[in-house]
CHARMM internal coordinates of N, CA and C (Angstrom, degrees):
IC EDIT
DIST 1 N 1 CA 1.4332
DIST 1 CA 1 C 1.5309
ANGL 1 N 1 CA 1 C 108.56
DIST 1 C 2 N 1.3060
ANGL 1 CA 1 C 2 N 117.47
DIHE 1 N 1 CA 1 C 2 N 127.61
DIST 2 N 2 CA 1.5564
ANGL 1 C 2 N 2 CA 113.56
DIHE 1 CA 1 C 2 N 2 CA -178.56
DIST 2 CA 2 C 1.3393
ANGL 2 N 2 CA 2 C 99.05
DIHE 1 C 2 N 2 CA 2 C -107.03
DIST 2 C 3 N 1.4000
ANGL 2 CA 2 C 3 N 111.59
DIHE 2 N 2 CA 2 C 3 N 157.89
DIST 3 N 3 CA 1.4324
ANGL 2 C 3 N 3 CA 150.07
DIHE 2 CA 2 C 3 N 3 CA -159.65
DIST 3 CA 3 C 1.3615
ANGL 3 N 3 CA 3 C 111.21
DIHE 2 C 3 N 3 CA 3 C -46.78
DIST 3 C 4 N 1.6583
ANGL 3 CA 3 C 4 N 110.56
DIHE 3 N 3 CA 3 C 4 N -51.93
DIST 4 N 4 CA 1.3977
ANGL 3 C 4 N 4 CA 149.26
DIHE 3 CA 3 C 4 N 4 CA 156.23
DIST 4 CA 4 C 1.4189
ANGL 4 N 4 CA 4 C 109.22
DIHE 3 C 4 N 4 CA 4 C -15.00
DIST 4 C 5 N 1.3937
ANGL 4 CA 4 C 5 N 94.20
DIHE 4 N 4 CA 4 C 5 N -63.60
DIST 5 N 5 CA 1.7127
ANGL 4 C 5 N 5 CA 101.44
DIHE 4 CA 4 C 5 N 5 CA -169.43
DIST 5 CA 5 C 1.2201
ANGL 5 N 5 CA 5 C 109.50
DIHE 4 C 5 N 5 CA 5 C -92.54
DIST 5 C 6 N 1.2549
ANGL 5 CA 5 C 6 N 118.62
DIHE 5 N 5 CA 5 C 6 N -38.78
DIST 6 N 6 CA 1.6634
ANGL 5 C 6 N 6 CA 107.68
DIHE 5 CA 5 C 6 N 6 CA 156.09
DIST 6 CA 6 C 1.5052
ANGL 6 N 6 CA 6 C 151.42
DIHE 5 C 6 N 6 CA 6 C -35.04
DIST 6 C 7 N 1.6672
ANGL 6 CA 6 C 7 N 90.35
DIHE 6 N 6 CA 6 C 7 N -21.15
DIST 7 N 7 CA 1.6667
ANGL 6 C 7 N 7 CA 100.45
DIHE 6 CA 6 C 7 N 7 CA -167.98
DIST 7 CA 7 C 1.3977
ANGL 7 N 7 CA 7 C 95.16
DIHE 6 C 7 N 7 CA 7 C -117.92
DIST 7 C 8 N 1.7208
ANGL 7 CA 7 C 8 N 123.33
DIHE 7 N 7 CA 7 C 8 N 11.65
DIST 8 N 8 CA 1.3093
ANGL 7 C 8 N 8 CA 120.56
DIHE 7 CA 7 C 8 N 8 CA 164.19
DIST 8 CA 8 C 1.7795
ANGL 8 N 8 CA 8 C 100.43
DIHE 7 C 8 N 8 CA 8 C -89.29
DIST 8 C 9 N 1.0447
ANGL 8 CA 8 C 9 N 122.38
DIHE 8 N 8 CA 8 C 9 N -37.93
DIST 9 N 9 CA 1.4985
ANGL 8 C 9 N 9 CA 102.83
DIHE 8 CA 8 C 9 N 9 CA 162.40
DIST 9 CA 9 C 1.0388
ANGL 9 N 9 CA 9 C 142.33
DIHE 8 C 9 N 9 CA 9 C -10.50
DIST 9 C 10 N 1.1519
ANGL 9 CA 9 C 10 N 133.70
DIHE 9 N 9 CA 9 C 10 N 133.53
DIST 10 N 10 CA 2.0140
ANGL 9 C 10 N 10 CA 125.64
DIHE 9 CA 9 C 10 N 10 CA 153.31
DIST 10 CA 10 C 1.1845
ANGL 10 N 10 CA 10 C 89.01
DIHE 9 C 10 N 10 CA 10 C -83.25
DIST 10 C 11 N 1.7623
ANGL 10 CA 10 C 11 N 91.76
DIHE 10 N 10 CA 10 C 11 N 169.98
DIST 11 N 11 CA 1.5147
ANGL 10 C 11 N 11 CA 125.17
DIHE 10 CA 10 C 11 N 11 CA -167.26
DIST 11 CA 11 C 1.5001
ANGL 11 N 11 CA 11 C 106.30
DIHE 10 C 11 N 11 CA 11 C -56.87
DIST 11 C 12 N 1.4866
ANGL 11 CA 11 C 12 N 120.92
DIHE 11 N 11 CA 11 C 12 N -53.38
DIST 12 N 12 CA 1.1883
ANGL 11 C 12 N 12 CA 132.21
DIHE 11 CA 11 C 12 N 12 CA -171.47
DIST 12 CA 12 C 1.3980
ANGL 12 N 12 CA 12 C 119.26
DIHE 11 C 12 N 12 CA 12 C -66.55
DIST 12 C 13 N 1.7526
ANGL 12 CA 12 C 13 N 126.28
DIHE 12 N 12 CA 12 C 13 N -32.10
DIST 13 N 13 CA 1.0168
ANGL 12 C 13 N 13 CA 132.08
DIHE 12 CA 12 C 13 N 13 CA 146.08
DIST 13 CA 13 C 1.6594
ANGL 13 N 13 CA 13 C 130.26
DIHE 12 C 13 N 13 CA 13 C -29.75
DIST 13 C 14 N 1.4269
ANGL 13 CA 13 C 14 N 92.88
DIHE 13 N 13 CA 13 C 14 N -59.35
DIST 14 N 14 CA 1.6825
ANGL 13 C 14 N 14 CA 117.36
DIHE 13 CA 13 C 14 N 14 CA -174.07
DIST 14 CA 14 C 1.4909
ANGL 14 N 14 CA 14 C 95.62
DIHE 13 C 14 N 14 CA 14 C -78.44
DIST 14 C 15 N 1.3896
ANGL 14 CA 14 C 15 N 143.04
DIHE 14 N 14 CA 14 C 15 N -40.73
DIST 15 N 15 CA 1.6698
ANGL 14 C 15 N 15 CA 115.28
DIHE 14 CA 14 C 15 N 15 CA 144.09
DIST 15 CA 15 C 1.1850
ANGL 15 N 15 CA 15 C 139.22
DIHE 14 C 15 N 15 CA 15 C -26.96
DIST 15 C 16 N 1.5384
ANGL 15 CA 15 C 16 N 92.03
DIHE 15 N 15 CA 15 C 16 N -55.59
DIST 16 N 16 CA 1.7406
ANGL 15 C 16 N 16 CA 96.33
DIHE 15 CA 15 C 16 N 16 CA 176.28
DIST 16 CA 16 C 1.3831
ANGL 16 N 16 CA 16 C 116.88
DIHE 15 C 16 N 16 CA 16 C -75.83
DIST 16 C 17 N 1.3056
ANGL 16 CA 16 C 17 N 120.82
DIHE 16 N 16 CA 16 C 17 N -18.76
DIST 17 N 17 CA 1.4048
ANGL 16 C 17 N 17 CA 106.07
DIHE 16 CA 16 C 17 N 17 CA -159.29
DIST 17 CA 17 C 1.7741
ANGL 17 N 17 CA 17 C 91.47
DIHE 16 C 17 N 17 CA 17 C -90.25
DIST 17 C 18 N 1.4975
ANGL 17 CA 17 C 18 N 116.98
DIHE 17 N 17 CA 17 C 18 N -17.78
DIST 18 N 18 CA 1.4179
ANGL 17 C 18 N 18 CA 115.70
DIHE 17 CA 17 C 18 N 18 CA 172.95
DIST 18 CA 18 C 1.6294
ANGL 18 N 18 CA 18 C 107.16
DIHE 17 C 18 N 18 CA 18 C -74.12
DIST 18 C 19 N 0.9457
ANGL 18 CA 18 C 19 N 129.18
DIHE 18 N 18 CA 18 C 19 N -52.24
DIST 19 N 19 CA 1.5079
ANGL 18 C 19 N 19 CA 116.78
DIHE 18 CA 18 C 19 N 19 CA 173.56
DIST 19 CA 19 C 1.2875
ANGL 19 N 19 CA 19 C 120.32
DIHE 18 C 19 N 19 CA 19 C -51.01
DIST 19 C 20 N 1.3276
ANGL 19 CA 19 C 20 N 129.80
DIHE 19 N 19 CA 19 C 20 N -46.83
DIST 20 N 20 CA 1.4666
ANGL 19 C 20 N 20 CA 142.42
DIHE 19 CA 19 C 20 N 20 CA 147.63
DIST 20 CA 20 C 1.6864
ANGL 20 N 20 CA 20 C 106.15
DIHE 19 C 20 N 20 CA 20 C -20.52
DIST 20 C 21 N 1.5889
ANGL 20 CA 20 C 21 N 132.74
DIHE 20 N 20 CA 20 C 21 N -102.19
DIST 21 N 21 CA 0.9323
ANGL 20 C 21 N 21 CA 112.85
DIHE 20 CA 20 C 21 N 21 CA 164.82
DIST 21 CA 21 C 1.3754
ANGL 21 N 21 CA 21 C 163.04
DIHE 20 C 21 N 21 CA 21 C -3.22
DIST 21 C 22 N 2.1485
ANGL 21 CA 21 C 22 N 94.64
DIHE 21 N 21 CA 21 C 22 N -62.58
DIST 22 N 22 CA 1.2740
ANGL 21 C 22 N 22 CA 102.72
DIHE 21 CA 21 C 22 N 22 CA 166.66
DIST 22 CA 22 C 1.7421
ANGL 22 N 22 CA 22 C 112.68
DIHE 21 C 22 N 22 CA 22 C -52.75
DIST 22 C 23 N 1.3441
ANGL 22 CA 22 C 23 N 103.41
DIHE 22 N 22 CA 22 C 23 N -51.63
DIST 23 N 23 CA 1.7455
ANGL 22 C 23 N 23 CA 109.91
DIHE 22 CA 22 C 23 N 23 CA -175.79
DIST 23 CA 23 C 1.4113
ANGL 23 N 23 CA 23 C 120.87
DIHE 22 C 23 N 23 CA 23 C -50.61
DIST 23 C 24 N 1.4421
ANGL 23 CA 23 C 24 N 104.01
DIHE 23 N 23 CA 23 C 24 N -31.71
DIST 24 N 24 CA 1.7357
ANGL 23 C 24 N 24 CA 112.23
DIHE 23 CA 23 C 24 N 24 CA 176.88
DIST 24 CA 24 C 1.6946
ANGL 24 N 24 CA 24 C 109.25
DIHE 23 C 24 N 24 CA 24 C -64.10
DIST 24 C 25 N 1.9363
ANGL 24 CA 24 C 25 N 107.02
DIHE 24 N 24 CA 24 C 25 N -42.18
DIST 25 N 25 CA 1.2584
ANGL 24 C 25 N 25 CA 111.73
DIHE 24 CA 24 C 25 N 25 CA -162.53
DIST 25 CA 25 C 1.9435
ANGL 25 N 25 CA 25 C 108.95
DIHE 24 C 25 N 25 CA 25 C -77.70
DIST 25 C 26 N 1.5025
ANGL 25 CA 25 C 26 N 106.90
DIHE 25 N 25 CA 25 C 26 N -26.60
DIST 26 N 26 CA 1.1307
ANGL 25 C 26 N 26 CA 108.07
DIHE 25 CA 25 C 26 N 26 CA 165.23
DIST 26 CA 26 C 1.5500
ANGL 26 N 26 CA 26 C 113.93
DIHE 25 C 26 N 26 CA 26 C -54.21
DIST 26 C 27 N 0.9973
ANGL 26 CA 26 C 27 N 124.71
DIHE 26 N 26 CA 26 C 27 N -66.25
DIST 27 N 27 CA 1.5503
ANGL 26 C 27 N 27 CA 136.52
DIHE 26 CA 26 C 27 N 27 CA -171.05
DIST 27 CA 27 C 1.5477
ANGL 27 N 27 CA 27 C 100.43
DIHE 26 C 27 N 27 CA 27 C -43.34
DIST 27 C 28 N 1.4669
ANGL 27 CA 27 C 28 N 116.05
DIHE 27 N 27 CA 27 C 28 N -57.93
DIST 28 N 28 CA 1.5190
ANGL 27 C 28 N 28 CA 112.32
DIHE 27 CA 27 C 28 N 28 CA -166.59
DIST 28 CA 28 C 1.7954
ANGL 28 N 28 CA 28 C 103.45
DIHE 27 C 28 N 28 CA 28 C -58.90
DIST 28 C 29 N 1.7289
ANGL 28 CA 28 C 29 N 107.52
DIHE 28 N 28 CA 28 C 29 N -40.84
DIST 29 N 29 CA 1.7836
ANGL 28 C 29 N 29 CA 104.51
DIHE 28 CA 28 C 29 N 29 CA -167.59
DIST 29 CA 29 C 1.2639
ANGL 29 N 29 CA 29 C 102.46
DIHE 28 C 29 N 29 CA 29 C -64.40
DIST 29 C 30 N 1.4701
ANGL 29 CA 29 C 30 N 126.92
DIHE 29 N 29 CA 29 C 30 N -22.91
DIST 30 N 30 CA 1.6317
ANGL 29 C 30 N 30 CA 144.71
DIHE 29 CA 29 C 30 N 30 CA 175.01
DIST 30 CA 30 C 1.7399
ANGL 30 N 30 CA 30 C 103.36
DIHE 29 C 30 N 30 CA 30 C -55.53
DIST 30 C 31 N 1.3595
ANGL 30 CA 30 C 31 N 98.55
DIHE 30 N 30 CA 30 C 31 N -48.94
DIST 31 N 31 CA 1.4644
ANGL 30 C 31 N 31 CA 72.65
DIHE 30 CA 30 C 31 N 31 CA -167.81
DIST 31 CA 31 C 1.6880
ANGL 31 N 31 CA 31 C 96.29
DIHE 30 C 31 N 31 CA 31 C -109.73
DIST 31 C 32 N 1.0125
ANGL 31 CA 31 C 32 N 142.04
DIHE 31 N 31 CA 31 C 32 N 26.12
DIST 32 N 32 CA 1.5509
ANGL 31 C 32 N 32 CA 151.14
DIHE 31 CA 31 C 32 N 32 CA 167.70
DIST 32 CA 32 C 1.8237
ANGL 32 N 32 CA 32 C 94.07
DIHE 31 C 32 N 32 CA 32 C -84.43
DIST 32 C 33 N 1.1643
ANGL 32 CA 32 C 33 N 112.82
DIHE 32 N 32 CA 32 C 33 N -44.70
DIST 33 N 33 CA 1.0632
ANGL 32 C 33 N 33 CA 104.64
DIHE 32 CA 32 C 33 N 33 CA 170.47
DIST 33 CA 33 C 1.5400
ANGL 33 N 33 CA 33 C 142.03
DIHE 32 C 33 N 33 CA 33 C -84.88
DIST 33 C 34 N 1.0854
ANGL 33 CA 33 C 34 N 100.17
DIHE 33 N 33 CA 33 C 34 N -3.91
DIST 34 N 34 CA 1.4461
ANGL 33 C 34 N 34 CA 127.96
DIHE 33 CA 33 C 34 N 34 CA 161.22
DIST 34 CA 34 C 1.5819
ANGL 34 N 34 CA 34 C 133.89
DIHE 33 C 34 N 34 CA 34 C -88.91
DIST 34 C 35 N 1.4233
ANGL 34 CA 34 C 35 N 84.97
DIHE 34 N 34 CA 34 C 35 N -12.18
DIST 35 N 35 CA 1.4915
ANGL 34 C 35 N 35 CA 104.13
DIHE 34 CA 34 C 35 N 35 CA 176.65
DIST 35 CA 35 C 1.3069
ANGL 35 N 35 CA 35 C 120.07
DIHE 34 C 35 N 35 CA 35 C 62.59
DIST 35 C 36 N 1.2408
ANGL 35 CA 35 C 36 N 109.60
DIHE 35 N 35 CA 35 C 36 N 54.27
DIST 36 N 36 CA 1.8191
ANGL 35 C 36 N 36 CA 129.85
DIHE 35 CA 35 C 36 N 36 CA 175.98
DIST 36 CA 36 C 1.5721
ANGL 36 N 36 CA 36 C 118.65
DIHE 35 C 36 N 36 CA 36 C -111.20
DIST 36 C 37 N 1.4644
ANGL 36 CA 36 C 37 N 90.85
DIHE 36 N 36 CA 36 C 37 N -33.23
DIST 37 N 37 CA 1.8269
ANGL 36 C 37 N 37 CA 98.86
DIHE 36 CA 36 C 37 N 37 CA 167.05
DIST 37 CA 37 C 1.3350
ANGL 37 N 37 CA 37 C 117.16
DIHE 36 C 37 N 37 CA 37 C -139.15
DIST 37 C 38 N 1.5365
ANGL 37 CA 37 C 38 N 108.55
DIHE 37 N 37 CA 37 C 38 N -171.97
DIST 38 N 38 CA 1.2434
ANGL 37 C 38 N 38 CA 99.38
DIHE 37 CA 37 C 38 N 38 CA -169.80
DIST 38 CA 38 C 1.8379
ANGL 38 N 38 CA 38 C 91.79
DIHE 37 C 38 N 38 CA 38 C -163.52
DIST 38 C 39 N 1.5055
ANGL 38 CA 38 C 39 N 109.37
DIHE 38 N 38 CA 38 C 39 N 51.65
DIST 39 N 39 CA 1.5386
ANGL 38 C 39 N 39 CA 125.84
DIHE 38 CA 38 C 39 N 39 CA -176.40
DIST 39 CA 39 C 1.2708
ANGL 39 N 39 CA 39 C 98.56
DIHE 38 C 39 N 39 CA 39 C -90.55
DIST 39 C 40 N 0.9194
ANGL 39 CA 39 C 40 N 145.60
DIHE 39 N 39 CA 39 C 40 N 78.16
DIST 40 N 40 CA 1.9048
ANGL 39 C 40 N 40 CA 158.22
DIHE 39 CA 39 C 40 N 40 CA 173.43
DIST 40 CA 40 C 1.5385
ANGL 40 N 40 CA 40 C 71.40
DIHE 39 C 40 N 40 CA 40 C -43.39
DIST 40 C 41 N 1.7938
ANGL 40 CA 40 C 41 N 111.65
DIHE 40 N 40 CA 40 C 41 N -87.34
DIST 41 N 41 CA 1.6544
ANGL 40 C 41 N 41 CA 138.35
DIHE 40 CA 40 C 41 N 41 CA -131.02
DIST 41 CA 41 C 1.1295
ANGL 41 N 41 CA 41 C 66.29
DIHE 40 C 41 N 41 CA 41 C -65.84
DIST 41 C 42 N 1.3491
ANGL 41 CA 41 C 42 N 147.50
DIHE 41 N 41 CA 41 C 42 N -125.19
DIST 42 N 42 CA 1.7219
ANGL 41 C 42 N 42 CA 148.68
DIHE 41 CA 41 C 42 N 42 CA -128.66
DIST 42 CA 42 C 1.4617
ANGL 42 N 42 CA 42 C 91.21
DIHE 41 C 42 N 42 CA 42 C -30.77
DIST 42 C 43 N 1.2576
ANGL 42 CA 42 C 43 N 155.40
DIHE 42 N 42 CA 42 C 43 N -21.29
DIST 43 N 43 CA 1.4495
ANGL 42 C 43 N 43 CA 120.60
DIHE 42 CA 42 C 43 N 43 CA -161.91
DIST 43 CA 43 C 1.6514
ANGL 43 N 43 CA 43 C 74.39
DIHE 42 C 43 N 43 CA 43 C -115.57
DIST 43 C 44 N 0.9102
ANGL 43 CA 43 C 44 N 148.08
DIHE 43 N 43 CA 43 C 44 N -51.72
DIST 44 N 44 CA 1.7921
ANGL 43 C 44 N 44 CA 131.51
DIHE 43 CA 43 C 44 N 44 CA 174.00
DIST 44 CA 44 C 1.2797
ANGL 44 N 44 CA 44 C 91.06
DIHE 43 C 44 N 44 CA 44 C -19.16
DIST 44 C 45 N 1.4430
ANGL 44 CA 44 C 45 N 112.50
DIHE 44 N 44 CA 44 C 45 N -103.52
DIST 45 N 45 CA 1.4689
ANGL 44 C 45 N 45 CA 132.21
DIHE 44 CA 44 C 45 N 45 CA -177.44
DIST 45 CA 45 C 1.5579
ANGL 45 N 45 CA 45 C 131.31
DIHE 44 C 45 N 45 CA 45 C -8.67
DIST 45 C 46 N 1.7353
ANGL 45 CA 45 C 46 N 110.72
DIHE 45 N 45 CA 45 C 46 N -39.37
DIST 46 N 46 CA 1.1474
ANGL 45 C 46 N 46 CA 109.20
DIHE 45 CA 45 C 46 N 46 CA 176.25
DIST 46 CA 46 C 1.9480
ANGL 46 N 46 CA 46 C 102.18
DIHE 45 C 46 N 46 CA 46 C -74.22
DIST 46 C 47 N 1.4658
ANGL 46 CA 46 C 47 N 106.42
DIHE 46 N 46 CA 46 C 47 N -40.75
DIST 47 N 47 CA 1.4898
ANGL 46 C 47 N 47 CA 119.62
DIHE 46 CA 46 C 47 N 47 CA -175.01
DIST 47 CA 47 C 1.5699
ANGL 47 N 47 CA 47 C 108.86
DIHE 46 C 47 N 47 CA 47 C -35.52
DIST 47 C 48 N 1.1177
ANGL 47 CA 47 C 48 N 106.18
DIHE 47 N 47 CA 47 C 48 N -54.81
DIST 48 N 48 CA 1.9028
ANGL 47 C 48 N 48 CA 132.10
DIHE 47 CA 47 C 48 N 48 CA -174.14
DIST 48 CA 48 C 1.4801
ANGL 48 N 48 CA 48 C 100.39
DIHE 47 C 48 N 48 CA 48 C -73.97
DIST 48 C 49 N 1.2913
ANGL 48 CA 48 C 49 N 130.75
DIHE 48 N 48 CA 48 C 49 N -38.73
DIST 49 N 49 CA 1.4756
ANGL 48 C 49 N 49 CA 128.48
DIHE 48 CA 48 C 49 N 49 CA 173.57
DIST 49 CA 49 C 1.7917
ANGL 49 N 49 CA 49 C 101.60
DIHE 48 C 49 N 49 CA 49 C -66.77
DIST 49 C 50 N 1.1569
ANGL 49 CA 49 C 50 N 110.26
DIHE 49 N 49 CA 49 C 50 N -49.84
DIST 50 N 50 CA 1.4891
ANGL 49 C 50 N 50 CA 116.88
DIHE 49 CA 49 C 50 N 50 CA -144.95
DIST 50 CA 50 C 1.9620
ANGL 50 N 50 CA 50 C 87.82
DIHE 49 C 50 N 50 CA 50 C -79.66
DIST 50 C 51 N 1.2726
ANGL 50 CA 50 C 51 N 108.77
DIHE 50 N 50 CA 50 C 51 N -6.28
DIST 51 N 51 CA 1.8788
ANGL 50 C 51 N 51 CA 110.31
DIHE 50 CA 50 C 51 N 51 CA -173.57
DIST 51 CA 51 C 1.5997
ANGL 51 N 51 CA 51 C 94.15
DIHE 50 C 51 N 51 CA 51 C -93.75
DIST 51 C 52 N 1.4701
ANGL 51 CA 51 C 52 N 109.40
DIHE 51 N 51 CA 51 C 52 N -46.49
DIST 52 N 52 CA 1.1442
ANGL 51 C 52 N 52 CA 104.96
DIHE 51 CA 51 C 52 N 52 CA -162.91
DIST 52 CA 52 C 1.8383
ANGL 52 N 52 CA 52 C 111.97
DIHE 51 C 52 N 52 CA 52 C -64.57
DIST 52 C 53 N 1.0887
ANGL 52 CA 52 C 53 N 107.05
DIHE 52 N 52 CA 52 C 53 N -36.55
DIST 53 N 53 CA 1.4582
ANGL 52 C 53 N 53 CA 122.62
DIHE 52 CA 52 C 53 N 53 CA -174.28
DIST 53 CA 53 C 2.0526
ANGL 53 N 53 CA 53 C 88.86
DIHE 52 C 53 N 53 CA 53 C -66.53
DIST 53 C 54 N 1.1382
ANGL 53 CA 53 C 54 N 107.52
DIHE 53 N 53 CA 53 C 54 N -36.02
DIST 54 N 54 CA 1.5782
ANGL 53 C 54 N 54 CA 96.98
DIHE 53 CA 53 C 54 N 54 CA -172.99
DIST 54 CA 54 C 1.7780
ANGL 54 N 54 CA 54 C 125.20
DIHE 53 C 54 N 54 CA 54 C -78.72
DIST 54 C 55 N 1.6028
ANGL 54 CA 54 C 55 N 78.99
DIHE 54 N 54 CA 54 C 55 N -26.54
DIST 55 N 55 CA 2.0384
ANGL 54 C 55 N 55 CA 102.77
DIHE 54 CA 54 C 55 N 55 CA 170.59
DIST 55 CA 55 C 1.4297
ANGL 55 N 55 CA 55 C 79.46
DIHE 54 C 55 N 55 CA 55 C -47.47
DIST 55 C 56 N 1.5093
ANGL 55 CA 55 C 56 N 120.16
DIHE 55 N 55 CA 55 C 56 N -110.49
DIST 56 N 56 CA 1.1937
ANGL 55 C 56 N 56 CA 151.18
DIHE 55 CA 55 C 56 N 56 CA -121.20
DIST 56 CA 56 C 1.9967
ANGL 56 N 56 CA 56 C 90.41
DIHE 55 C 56 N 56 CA 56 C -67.96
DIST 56 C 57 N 0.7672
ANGL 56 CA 56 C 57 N 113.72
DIHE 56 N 56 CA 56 C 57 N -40.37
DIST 57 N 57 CA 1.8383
ANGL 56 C 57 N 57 CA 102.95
DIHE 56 CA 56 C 57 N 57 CA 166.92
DIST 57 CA 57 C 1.4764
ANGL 57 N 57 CA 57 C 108.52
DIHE 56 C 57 N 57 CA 57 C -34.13
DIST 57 C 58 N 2.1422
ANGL 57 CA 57 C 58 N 89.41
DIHE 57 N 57 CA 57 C 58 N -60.43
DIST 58 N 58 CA 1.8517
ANGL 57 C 58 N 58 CA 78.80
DIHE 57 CA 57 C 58 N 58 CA -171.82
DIST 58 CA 58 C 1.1870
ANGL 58 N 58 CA 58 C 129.03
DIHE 57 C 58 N 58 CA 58 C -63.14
DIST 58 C 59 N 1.5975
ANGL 58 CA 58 C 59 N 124.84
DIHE 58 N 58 CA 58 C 59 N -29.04
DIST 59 N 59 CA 0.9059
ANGL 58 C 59 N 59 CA 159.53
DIHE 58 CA 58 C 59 N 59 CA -159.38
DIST 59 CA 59 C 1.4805
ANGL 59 N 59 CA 59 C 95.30
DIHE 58 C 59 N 59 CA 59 C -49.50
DIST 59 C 60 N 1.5380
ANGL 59 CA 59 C 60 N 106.95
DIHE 59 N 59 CA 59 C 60 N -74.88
DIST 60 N 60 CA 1.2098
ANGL 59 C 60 N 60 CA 132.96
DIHE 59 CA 59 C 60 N 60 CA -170.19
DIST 60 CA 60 C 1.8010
ANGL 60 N 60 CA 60 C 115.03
DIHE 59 C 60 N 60 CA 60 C -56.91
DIST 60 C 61 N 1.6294
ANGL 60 CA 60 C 61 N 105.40
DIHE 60 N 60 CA 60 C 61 N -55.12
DIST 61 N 61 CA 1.3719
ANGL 60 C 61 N 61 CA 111.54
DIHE 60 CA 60 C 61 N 61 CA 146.46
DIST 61 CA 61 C 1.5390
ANGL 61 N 61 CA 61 C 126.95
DIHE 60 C 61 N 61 CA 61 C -17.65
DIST 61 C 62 N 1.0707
ANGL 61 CA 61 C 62 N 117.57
DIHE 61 N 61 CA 61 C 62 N -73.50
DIST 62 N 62 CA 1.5975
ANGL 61 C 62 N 62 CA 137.22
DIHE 61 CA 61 C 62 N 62 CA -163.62
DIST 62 CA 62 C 1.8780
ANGL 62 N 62 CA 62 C 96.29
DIHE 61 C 62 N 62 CA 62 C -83.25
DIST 62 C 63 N 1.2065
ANGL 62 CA 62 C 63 N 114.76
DIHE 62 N 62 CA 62 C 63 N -27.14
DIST 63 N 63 CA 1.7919
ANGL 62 C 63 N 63 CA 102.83
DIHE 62 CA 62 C 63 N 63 CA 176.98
DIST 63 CA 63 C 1.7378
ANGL 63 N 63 CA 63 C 99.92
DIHE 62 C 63 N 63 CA 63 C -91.70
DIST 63 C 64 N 1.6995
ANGL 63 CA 63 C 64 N 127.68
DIHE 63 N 63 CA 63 C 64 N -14.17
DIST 64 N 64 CA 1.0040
ANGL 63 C 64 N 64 CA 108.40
DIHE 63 CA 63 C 64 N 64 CA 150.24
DIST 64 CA 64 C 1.2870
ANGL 64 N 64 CA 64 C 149.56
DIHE 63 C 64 N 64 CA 64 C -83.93
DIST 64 C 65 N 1.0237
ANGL 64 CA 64 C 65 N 93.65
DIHE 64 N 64 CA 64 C 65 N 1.62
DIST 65 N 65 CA 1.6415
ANGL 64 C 65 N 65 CA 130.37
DIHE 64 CA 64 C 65 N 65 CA -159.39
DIST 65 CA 65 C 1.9270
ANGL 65 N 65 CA 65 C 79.10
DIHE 64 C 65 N 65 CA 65 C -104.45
DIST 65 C 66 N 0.8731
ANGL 65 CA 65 C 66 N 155.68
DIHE 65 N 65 CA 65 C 66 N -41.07
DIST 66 N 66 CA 1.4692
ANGL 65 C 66 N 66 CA 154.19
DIHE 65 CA 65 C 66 N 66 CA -161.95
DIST 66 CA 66 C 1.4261
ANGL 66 N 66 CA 66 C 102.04
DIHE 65 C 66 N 66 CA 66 C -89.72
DIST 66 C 67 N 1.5719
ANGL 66 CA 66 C 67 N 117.81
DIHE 66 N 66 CA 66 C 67 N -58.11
DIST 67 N 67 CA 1.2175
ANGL 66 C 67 N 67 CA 105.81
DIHE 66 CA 66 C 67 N 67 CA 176.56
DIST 67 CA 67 C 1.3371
ANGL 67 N 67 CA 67 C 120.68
DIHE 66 C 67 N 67 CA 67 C -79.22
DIST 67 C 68 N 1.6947
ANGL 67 CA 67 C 68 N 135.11
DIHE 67 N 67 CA 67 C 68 N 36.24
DIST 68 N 68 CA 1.4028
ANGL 67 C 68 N 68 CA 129.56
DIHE 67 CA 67 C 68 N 68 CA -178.37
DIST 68 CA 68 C 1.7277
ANGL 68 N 68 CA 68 C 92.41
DIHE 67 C 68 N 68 CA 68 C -113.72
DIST 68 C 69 N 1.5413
ANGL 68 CA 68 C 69 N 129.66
DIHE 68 N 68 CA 68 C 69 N -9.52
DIST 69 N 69 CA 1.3305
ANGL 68 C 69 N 69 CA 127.82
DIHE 68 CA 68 C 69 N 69 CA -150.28
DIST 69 CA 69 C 1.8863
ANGL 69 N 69 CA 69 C 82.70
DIHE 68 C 69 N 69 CA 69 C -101.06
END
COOR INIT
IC SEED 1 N 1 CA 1 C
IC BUILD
């Protein structure tokens, strides 16, 4: 997921699409540890998705948080 399309989101989107993720990335360490897969790059990938979606939260946070002062 690039950055791009991330920051076309609304807020509530970029919630969901972080809970989404997190839930995907649980499942994969679930079964990495179970020894069913062995997707290193998909669980990188969700990691770097699931930051980027968290950048731009704060991001957005802290520039609303600027214009309330």
């Amino acid at each position: 997921m690039k950055a791009e399309k991330v920051r076309n989101l609304t807020d509530e989107e970029l919630r969901h699409q972080e809970r989404d993720l997190a839930d995907q990335l649980f499942k994969l360490k679930f079964q990495l540890n179970m020894g069913q897969t062995e997707s290193l790059k998909k669980i990188r990938g969700l990691r770097k998705d699931i930051a980027r979606v968290k950048t731009i939260l704060g991001e957005r946070e802290r520039a609303s948080g600027a214009e309330k002062r």
